[in-house]
Chimera marker file (.cmm) of the C-alpha trace (Angstrom):
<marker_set name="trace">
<marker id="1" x="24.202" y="11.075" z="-17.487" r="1" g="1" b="0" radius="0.5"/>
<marker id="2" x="24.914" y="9.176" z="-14.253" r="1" g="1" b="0" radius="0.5"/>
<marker id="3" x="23.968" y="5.578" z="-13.175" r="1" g="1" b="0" radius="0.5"/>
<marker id="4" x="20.614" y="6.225" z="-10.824" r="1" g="1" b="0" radius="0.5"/>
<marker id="5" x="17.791" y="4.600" z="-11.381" r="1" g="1" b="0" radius="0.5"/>
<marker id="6" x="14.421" y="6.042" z="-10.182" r="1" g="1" b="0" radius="0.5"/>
<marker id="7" x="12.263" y="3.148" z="-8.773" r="1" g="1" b="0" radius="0.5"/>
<marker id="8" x="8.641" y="4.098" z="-8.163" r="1" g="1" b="0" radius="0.5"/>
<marker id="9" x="6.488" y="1.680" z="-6.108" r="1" g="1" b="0" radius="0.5"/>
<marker id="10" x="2.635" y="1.759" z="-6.455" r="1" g="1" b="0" radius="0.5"/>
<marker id="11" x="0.006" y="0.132" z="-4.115" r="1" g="1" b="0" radius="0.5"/>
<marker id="12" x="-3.437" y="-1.171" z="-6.020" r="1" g="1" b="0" radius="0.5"/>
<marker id="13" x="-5.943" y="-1.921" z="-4.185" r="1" g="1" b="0" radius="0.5"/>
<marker id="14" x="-9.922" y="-3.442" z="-4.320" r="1" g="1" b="0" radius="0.5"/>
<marker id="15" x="-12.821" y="-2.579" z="-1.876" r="1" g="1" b="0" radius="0.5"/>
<marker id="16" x="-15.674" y="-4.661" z="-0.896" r="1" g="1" b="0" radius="0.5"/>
<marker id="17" x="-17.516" y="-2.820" z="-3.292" r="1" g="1" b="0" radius="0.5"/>
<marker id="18" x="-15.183" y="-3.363" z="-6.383" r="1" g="1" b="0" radius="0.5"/>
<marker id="19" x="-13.580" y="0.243" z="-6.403" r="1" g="1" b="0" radius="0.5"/>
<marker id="20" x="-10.194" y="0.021" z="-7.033" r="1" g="1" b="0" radius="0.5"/>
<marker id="21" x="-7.609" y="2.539" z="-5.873" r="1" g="1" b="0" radius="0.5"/>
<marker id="22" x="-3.761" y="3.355" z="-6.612" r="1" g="1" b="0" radius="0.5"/>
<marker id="23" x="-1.797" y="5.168" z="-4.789" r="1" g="1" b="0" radius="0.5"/>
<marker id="24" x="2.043" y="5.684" z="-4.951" r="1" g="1" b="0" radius="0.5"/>
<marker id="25" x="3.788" y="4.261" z="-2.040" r="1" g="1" b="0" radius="0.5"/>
<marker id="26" x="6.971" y="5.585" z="-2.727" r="1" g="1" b="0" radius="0.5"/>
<marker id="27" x="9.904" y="6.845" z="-4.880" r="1" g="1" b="0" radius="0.5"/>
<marker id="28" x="13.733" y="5.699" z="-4.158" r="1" g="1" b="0" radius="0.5"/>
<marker id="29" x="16.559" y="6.125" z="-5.708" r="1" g="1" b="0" radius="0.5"/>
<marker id="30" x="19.094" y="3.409" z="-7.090" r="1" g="1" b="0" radius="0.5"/>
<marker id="31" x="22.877" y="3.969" z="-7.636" r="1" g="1" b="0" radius="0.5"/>
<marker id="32" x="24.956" y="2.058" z="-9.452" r="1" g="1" b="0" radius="0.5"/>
<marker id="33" x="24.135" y="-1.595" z="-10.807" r="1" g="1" b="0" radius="0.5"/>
<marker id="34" x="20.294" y="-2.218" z="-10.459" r="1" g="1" b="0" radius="0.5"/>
<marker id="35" x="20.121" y="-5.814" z="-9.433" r="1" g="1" b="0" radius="0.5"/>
<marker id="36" x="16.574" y="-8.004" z="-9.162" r="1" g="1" b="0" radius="0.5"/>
<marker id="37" x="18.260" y="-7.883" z="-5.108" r="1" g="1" b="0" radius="0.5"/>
<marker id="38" x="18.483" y="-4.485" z="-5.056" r="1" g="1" b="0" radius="0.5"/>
<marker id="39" x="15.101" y="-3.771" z="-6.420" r="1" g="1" b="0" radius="0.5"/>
<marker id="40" x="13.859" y="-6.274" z="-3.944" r="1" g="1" b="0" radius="0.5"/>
<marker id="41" x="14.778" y="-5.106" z="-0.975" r="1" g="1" b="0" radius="0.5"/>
<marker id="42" x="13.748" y="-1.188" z="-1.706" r="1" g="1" b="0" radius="0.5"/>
<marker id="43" x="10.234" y="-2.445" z="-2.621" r="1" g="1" b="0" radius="0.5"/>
<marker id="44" x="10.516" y="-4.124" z="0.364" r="1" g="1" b="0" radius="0.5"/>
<marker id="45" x="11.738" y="-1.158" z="2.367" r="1" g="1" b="0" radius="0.5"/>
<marker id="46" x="8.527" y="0.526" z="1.357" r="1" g="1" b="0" radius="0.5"/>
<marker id="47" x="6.293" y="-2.059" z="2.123" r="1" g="1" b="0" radius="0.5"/>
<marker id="48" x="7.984" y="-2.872" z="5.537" r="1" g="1" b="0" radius="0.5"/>
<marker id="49" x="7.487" y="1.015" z="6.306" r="1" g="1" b="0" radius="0.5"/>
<marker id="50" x="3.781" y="1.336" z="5.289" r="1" g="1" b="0" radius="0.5"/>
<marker id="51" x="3.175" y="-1.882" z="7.594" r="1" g="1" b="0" radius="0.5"/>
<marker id="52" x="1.554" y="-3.576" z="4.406" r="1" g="1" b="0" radius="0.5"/>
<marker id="53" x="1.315" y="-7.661" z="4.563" r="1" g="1" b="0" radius="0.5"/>
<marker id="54" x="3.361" y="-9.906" z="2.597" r="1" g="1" b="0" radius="0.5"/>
<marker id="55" x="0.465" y="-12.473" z="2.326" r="1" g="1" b="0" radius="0.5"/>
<marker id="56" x="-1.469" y="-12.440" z="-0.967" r="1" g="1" b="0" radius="0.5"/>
<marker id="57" x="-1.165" y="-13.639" z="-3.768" r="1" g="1" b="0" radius="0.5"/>
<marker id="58" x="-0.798" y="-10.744" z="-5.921" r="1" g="1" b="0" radius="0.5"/>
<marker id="59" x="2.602" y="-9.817" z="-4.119" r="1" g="1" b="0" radius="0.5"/>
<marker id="60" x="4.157" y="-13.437" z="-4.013" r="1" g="1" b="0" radius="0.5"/>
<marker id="61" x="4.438" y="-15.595" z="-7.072" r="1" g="1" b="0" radius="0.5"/>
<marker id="62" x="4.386" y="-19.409" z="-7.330" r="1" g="1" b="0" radius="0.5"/>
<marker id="63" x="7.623" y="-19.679" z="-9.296" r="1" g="1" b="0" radius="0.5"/>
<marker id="64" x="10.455" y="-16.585" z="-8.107" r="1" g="1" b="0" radius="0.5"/>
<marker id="65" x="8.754" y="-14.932" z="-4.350" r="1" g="1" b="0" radius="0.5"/>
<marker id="66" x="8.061" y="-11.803" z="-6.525" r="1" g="1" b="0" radius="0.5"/>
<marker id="67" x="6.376" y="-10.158" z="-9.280" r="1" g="1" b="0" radius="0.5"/>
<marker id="68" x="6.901" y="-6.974" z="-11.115" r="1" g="1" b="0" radius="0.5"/>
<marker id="69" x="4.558" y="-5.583" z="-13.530" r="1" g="1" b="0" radius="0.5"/>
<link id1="1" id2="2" r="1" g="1" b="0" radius="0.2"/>
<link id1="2" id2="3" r="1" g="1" b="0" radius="0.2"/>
<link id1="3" id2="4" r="1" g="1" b="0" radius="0.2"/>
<link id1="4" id2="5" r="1" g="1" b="0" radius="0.2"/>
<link id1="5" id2="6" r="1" g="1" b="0" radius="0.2"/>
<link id1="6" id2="7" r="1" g="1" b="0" radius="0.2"/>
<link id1="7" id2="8" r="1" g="1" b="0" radius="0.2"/>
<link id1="8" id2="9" r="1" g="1" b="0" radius="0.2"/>
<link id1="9" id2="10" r="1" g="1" b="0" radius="0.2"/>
<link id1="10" id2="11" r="1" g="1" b="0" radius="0.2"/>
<link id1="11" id2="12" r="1" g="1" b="0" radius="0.2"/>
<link id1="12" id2="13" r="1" g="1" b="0" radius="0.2"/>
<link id1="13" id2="14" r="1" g="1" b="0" radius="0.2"/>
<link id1="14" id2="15" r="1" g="1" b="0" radius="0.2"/>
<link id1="15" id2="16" r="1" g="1" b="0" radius="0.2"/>
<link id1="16" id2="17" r="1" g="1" b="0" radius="0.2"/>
<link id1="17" id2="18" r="1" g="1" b="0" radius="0.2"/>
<link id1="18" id2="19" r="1" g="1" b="0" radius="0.2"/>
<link id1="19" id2="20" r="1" g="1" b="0" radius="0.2"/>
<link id1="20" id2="21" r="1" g="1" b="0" radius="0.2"/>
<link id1="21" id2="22" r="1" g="1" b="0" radius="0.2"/>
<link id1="22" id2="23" r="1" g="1" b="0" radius="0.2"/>
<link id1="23" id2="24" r="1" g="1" b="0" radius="0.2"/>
<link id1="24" id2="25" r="1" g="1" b="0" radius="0.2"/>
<link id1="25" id2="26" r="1" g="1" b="0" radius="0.2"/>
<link id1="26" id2="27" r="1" g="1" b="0" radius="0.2"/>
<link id1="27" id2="28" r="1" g="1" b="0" radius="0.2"/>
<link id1="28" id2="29" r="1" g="1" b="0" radius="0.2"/>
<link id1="29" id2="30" r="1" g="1" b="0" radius="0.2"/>
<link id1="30" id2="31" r="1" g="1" b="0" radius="0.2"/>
<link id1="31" id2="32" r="1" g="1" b="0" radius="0.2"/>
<link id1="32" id2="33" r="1" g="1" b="0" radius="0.2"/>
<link id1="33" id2="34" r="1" g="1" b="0" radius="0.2"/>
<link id1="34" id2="35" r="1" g="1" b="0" radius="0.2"/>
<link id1="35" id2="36" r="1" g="1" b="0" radius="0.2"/>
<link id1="36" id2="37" r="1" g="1" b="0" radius="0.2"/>
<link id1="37" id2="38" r="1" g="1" b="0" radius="0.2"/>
<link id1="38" id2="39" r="1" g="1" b="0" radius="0.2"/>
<link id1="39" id2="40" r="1" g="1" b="0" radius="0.2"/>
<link id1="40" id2="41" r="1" g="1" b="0" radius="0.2"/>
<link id1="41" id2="42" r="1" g="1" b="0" radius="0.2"/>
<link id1="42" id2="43" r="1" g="1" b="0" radius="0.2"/>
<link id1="43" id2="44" r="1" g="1" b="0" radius="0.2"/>
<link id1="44" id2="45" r="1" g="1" b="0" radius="0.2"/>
<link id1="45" id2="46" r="1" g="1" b="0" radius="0.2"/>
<link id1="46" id2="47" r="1" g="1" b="0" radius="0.2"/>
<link id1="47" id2="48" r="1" g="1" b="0" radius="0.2"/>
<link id1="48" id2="49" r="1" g="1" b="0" radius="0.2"/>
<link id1="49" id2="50" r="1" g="1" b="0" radius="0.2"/>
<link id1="50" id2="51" r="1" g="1" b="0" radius="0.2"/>
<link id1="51" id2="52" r="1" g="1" b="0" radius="0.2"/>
<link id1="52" id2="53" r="1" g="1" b="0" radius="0.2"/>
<link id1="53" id2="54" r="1" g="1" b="0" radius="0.2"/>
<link id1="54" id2="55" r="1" g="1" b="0" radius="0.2"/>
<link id1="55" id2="56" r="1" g="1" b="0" radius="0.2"/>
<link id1="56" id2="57" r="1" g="1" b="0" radius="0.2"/>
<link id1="57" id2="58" r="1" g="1" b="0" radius="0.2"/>
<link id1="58" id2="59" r="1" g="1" b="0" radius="0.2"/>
<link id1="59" id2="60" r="1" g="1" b="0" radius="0.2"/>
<link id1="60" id2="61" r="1" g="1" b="0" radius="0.2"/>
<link id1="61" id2="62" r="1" g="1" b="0" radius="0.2"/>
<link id1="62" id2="63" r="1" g="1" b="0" radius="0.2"/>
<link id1="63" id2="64" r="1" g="1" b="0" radius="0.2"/>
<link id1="64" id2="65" r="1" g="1" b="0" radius="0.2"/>
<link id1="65" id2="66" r="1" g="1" b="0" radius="0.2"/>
<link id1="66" id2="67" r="1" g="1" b="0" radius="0.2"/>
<link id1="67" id2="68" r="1" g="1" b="0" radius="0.2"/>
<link id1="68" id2="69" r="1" g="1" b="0" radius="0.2"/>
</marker_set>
């Protein structure tokens, strides 16, 4: 056993014609104590690097600046 997590991020997605896609944006590995931070800022990472907006409401929620599902 060791102490890495495997975080895999997924992308949804909904056309103008309803069809709804899913691709997986990436796959990171994280070692040692797996903080809400620390999650954060890999998702982040990922997002930053496929040049994906921050601004809709399905990332940001009203209460903590981020959701996970």
């Amino acid at each position: 056993m060791t102490d890495t997590a495997q975080l895999l991020v997924f992308v949804c997605g909904v056309d103008s014609s309803f069809q709804v896609t899913e691709e997986l944006a990436g796959l990171m590995s994280l070692h040692g104590q797996t903080t809400g931070l620390k999650i954060f800022n890999s998702v982040k990472s990922v997002i930053d690097d496929l040049g994906l907006s921050w601004d809709t409401s399905a990332v940001v929620g009203s209460r903590n600046g981020f959701l996970v599902f």
